[in-house]
Structure formats: C-alpha cells, structure tokens
N, C-alpha and C positions, 0 to 999 in steps of 0.2 A: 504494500500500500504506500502511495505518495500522495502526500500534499504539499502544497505550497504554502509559506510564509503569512501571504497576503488572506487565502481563506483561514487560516487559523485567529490571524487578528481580527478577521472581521467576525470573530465570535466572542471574542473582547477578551481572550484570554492569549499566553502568552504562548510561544509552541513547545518551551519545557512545561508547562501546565499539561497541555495538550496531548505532551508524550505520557510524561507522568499517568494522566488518566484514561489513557490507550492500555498502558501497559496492567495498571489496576485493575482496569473492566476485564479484560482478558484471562485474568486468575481465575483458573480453573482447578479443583482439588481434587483429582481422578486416581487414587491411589487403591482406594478399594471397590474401584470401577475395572468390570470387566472388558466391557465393550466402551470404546470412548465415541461420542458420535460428535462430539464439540469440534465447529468451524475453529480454523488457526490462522492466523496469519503469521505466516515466516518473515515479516521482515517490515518497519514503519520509517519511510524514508521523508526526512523534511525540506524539502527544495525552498533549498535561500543561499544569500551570499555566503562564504565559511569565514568564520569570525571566530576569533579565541571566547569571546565573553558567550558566542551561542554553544558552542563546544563543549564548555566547562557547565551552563545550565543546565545542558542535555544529559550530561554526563552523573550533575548531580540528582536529579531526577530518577535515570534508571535505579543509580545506588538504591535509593527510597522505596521506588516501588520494588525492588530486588530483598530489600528489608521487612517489607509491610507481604508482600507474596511469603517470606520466609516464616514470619510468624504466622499469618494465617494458616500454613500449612501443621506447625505445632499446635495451631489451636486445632485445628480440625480430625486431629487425631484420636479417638474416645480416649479416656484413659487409662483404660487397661493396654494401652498400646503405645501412651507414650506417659509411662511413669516416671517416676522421679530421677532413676538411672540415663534413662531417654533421654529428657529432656536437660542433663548435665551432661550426657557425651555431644548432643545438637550445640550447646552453648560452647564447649571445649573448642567447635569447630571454628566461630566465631574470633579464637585467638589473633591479634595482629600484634608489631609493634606496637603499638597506641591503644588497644586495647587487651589489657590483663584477664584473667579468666582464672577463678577460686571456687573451686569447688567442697564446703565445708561438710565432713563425714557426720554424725550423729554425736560421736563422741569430741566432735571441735565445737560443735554448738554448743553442748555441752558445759566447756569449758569456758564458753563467752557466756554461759547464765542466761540462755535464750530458752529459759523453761515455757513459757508459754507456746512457743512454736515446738518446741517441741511433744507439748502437749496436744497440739492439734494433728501433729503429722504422726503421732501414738495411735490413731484411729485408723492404718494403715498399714496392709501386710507386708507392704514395700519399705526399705530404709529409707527413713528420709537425707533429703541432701539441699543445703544449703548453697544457692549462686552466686559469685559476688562478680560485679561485671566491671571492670574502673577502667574508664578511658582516659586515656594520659596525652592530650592532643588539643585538647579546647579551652577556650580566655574565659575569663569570667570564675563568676562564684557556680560550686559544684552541684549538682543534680543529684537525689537519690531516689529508684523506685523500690518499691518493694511488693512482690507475691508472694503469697503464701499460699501453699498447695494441702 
C-alpha cells in the first residue's frame, strides 16, 4: 500500500500518526488460530520528499506500535499460558543497553518485606516473580509502574 504525503494531511493528521495507526489496526492475535483468514498487507509505503526529521518520526512510531503489538500479545494470552515464569522470560527478552531487566525470585521479595505481594501471589500454584524494568536512557525525573499479578 502507498500513499502520499498530501492525502494523509489532508486528514489532519501527520503520516507518523498515520503509520503508527496503520500498523495498530493491523494487530492481529492469531496464535491459537488454526486457520488465519485475516487480509495483510506486506508493506505501507509513504510517498514524500526523504527528510531526516520524517525518517526519524517514522521510525519512532513503528518502535510504539512494535511495543503496544508486543504487549497486546502478553495480554492476550489466558493465563494459564502465560504465567509468571512467561511473562519474566518475555521481559528478559526486552534487555538492551539502556534498559536493565530484574527478575526478583520469591525469596528476594522476600527479603525486601514485600509481604503483601506476596501474599497475593500465595493464591497461586505458580512461583511468583517479581519484574523490575529500569531504563537508563531518559532526562527528567523517573517513572514507576507497577502490576501485580
């Protein structure tokens, strides 16, 4: 598929928007699909001048939507199929320079006095495991999420 520059503005949006939500709508979670019958398209070309600043929007965009597909896929998984072991080997993968990756056992939690999580993940015939994710790359003051499983 190609488009041009000129039709994407004229829908007021920008054409990393554009890709970004090309690439979105397209996630499809076909894993315990037998037969896939979902349209593809192999390939979304943007016909414009080549500019470092559209390169780099573009670029950042797929990242996103390559991140936002990635977790959809761990959510979509029941959980008997992506427990707690799963879902720390999926994260390990995620390691770069700039991003750290900790995977804390039962008895490290443990040891940081995180009794209430572990009281909740005690409801579970799985061990539970603790993620720490620290991105070593960005300005500003720091970000924490936290799930509890």
């Amino acid at each position: 598929m190609a488009l041009s520059t000129s039709i994407i503005l004229s829908l007021k949006m920008s054409p990393a928007e554009f890709a970004e939500g090309a690439l979105l709508g397209l996630y499809t979670f076909t894993k315990y699909k037998t037969e896939n019958s979902a349209k593809h398209i192999k390939g979304l070309t943007i016909l414009s001048k080549p500019s470092h600043e559209m390169k780099e929007k573009l670029k950042c965009a797929e990242i996103n939507a390559d991140a936002v597909c990635f977790a959809r896929d761990l959510i979509n998984n029941p959980s008997n199929d992506m427990t707690p072991k799963d879902l720390a080997n999926a994260a390990l993968t995620l390691r770069t320079k700039k991003l750290s990756v900790k995977v804390l056992e039962k008895k490290d939690v443990q040891k940081l006095g995180m009794g209430a999580y572990l009281a909740v993940a005690s409801g579970s015939c799985e061990p539970s495991k603790f993620i720490v994710l620290q991105y070593k790359g960005g300005k500003g003051k720091p970000v924490a999420l936290s799930e509890k499983q």
